[in-house]
PyMOL CGO cylinders between C-alpha atoms (Angstrom):
from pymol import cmd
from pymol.cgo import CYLINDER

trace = [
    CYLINDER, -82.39, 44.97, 34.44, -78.78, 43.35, 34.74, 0.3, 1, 1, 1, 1, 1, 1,
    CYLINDER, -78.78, 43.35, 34.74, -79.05, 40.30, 37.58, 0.3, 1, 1, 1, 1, 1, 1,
    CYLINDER, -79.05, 40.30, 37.58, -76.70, 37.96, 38.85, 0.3, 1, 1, 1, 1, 1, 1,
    CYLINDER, -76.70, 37.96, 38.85, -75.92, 34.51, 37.35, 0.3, 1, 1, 1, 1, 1, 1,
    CYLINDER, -75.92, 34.51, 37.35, -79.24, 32.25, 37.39, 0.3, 1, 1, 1, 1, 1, 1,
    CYLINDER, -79.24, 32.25, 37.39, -81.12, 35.06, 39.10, 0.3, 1, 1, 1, 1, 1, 1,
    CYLINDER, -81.12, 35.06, 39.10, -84.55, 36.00, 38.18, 0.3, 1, 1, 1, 1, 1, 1,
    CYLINDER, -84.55, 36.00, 38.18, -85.26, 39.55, 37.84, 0.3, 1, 1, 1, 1, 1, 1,
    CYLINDER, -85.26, 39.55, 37.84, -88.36, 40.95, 39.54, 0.3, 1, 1, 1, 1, 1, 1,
    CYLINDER, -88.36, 40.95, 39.54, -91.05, 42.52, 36.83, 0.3, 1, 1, 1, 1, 1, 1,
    CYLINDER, -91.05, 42.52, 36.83, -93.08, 45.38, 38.69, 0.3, 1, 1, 1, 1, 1, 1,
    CYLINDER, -93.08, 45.38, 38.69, -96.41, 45.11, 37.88, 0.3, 1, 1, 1, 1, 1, 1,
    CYLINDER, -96.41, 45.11, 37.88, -97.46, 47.68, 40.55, 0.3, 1, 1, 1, 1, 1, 1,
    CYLINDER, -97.46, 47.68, 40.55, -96.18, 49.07, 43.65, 0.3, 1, 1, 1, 1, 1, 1,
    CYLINDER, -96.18, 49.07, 43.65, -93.25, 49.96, 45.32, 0.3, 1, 1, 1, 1, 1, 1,
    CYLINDER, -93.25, 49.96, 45.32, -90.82, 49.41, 48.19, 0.3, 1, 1, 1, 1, 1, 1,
    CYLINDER, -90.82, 49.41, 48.19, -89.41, 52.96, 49.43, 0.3, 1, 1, 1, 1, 1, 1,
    CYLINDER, -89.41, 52.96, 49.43, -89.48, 54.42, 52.96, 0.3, 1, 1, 1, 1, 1, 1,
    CYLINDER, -89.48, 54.42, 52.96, -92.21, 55.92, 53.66, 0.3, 1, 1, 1, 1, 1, 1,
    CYLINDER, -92.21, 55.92, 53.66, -94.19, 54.42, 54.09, 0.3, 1, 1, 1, 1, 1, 1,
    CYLINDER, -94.19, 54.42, 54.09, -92.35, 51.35, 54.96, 0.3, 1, 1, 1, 1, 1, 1,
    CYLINDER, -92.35, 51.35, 54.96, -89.93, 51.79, 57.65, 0.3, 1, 1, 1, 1, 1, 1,
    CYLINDER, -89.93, 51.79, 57.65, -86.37, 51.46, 56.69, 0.3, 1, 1, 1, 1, 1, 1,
    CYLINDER, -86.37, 51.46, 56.69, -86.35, 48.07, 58.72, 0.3, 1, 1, 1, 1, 1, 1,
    CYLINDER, -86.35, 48.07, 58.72, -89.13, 46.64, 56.59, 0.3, 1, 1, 1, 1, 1, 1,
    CYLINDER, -89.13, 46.64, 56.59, -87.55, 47.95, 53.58, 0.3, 1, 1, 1, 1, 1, 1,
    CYLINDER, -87.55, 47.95, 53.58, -84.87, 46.17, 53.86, 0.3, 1, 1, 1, 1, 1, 1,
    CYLINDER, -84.87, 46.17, 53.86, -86.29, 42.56, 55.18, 0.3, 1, 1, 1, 1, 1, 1,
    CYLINDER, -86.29, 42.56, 55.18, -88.70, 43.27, 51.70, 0.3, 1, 1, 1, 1, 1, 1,
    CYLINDER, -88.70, 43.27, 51.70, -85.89, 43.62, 49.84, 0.3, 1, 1, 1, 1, 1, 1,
    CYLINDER, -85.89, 43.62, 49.84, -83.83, 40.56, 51.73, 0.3, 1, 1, 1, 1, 1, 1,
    CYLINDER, -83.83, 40.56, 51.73, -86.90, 38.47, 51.12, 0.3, 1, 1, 1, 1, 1, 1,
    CYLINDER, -86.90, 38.47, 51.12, -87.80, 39.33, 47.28, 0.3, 1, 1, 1, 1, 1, 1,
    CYLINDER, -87.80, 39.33, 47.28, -83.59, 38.58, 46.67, 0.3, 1, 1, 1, 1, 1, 1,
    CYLINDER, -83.59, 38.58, 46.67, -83.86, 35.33, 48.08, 0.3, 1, 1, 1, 1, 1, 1,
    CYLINDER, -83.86, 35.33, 48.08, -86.84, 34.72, 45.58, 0.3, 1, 1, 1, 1, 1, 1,
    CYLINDER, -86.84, 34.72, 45.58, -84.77, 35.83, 42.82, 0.3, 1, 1, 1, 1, 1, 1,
    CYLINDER, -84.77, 35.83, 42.82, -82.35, 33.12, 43.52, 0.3, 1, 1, 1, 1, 1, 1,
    CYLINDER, -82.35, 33.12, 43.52, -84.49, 30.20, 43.91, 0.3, 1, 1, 1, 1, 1, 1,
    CYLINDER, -84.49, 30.20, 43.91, -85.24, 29.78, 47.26, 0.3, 1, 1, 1, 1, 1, 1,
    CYLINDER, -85.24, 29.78, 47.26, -88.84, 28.34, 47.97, 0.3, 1, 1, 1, 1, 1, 1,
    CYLINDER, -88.84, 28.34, 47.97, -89.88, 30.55, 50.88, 0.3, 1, 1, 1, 1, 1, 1,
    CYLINDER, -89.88, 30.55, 50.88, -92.36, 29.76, 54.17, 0.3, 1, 1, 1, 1, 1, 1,
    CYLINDER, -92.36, 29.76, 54.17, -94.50, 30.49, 56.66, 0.3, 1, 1, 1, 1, 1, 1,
    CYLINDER, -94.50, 30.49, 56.66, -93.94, 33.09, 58.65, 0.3, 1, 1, 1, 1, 1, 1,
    CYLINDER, -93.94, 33.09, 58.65, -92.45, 34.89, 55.61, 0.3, 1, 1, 1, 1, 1, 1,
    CYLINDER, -92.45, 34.89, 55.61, -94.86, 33.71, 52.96, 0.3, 1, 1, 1, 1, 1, 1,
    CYLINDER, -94.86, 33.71, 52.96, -97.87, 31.73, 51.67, 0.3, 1, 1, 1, 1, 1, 1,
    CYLINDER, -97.87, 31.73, 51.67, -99.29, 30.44, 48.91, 0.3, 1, 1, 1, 1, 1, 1,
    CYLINDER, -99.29, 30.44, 48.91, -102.60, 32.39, 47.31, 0.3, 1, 1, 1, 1, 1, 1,
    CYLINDER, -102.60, 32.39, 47.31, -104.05, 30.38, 45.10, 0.3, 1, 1, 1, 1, 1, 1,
    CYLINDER, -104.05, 30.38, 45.10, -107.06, 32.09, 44.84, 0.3, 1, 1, 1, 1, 1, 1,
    CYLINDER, -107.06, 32.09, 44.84, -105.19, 34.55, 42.81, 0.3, 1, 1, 1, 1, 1, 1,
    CYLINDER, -105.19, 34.55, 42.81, -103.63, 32.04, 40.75, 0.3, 1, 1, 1, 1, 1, 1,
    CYLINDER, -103.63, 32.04, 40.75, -101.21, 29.07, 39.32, 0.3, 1, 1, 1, 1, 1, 1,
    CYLINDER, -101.21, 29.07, 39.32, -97.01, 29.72, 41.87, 0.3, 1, 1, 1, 1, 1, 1,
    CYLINDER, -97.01, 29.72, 41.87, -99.18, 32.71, 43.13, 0.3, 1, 1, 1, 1, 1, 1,
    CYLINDER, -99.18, 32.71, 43.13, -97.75, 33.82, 46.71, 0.3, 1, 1, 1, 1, 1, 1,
    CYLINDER, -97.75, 33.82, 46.71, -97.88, 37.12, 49.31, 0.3, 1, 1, 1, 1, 1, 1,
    CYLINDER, -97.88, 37.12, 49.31, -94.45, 37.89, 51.30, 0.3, 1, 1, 1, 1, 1, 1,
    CYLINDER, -94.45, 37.89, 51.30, -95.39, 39.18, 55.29, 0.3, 1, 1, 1, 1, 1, 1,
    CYLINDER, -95.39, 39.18, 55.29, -93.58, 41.61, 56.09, 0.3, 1, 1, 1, 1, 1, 1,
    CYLINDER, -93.58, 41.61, 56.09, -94.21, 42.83, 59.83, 0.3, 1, 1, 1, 1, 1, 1,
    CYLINDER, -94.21, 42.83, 59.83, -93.72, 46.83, 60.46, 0.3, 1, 1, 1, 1, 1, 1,
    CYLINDER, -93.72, 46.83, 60.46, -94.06, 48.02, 64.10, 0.3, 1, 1, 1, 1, 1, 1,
    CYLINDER, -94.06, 48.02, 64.10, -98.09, 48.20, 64.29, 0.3, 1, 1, 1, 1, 1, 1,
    CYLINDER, -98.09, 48.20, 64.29, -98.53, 47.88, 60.58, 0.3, 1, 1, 1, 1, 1, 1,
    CYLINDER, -98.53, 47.88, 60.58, -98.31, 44.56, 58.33, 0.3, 1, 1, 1, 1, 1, 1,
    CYLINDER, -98.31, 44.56, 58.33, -97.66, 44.79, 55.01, 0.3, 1, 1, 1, 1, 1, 1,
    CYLINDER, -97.66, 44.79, 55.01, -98.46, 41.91, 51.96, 0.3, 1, 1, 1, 1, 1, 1,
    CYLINDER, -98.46, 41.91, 51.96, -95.79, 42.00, 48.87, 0.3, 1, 1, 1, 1, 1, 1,
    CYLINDER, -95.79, 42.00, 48.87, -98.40, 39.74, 46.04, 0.3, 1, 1, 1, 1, 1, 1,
    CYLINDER, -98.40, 39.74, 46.04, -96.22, 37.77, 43.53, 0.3, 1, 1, 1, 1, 1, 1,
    CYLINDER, -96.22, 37.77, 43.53, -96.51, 35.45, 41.10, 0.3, 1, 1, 1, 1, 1, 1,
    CYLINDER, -96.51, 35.45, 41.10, -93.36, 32.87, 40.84, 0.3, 1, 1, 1, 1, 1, 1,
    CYLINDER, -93.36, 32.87, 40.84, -92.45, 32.55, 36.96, 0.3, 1, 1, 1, 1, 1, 1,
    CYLINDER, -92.45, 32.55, 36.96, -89.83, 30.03, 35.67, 0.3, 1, 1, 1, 1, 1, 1,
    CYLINDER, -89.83, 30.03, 35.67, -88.01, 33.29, 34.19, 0.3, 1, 1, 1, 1, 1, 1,
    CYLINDER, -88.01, 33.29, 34.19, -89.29, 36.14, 37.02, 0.3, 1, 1, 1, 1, 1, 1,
    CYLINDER, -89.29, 36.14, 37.02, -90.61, 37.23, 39.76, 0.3, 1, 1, 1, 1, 1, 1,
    CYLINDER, -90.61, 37.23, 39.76, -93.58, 39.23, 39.12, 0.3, 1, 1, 1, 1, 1, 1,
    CYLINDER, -93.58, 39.23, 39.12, -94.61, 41.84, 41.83, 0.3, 1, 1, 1, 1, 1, 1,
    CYLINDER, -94.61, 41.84, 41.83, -98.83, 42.38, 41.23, 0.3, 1, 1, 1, 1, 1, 1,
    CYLINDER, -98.83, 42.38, 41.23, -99.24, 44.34, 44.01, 0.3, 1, 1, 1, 1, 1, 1,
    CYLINDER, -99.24, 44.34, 44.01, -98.04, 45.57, 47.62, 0.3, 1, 1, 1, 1, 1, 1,
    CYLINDER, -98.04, 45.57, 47.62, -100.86, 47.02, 49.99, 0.3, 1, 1, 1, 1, 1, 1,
    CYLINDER, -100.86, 47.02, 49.99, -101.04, 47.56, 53.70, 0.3, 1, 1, 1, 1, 1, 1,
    CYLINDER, -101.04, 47.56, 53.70, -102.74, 44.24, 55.37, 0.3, 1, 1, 1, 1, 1, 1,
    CYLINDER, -102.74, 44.24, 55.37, -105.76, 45.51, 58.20, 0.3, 1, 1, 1, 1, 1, 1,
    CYLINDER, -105.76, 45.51, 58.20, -107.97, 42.42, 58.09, 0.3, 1, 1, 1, 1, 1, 1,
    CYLINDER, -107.97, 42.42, 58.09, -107.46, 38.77, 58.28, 0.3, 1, 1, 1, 1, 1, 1,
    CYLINDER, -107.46, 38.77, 58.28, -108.94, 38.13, 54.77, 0.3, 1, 1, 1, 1, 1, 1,
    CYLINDER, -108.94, 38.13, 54.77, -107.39, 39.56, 51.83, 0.3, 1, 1, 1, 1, 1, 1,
    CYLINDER, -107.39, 39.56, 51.83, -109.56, 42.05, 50.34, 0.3, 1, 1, 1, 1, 1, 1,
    CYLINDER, -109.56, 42.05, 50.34, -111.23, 41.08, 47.31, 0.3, 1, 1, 1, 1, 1, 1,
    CYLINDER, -111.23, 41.08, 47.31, -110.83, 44.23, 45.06, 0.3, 1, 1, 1, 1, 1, 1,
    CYLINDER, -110.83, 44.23, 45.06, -106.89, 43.37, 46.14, 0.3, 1, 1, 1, 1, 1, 1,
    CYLINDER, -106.89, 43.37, 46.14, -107.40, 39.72, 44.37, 0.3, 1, 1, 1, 1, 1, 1,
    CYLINDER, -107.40, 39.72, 44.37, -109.21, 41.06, 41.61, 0.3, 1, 1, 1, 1, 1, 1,
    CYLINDER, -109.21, 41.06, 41.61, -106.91, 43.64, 41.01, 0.3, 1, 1, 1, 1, 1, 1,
    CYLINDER, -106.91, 43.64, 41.01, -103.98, 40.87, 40.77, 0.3, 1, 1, 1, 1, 1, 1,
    CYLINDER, -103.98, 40.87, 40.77, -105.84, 38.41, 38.84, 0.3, 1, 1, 1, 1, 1, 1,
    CYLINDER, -105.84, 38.41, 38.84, -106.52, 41.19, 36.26, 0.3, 1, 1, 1, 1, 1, 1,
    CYLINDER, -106.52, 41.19, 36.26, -102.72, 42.37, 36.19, 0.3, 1, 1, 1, 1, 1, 1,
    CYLINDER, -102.72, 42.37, 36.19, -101.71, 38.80, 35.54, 0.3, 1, 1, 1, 1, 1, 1,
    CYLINDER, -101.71, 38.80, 35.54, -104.20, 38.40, 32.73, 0.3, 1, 1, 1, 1, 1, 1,
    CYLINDER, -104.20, 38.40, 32.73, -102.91, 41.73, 31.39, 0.3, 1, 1, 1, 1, 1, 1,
    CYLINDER, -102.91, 41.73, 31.39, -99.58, 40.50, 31.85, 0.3, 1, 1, 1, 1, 1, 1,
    CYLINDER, -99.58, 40.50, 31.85, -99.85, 37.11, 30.17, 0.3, 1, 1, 1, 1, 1, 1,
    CYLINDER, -99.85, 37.11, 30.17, -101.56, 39.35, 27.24, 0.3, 1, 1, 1, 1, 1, 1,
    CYLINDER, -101.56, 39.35, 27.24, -98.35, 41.32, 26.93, 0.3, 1, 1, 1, 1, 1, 1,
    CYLINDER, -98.35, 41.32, 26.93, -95.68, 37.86, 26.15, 0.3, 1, 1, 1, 1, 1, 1,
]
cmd.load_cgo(trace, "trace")
């Protein structure tokens, strides 16, 4: 994958961003949000927050869609950005299959190096 200058290129572990199901709105503020990651920026609340019961620069983006939420899980590498899972948020809590899942990806994914 060919990225700017000093920009860290996003490793899909699962998931993706296309419309449907998210609107074209959310689609884009995803995409917005994960480019700013890319280039460095340390992002916040509303937009993101740390998960470290997944793990070690572990983080979910928000992304608000009309009467859905969605959750973008990453994990913030020195060399990447890697994207362990996207999911459509319904509860306060994050499911725990979902942090499972992404703990399991990242071991997987460490494996792989």
């Amino acid at each position: 994958m060919k990225t700017a200058l000093n920009e860290k290129p996003l490793v899909w572990l699962h998931g993706e961003i296309k419309t449907p199901p998210f609107s074209k709105e959310a689609r884009l503020e995803a995409g917005f949000l994960l480019g700013k990651l890319q280039g460095g920026e340390n992002l916040s609340m509303p937009h993101s927050r740390p998960m470290p019961s997944i793990g070690k620069h572990c983080h979910e983006l928000r992304i608000n869609d009309g009467n859905k939420t969605w959750r973008i899980i990453h994990r913030i590498d020195r060399d990447a950005i890697i994207i362990l899972e996207i999911f459509e948020k319904k509860t306060n809590q994050t499911p725990k299959h979902v942090i499972e899942t992404c703990r399991k990806r990242i071991k997987f994914y460490e494996s792989s190096l």
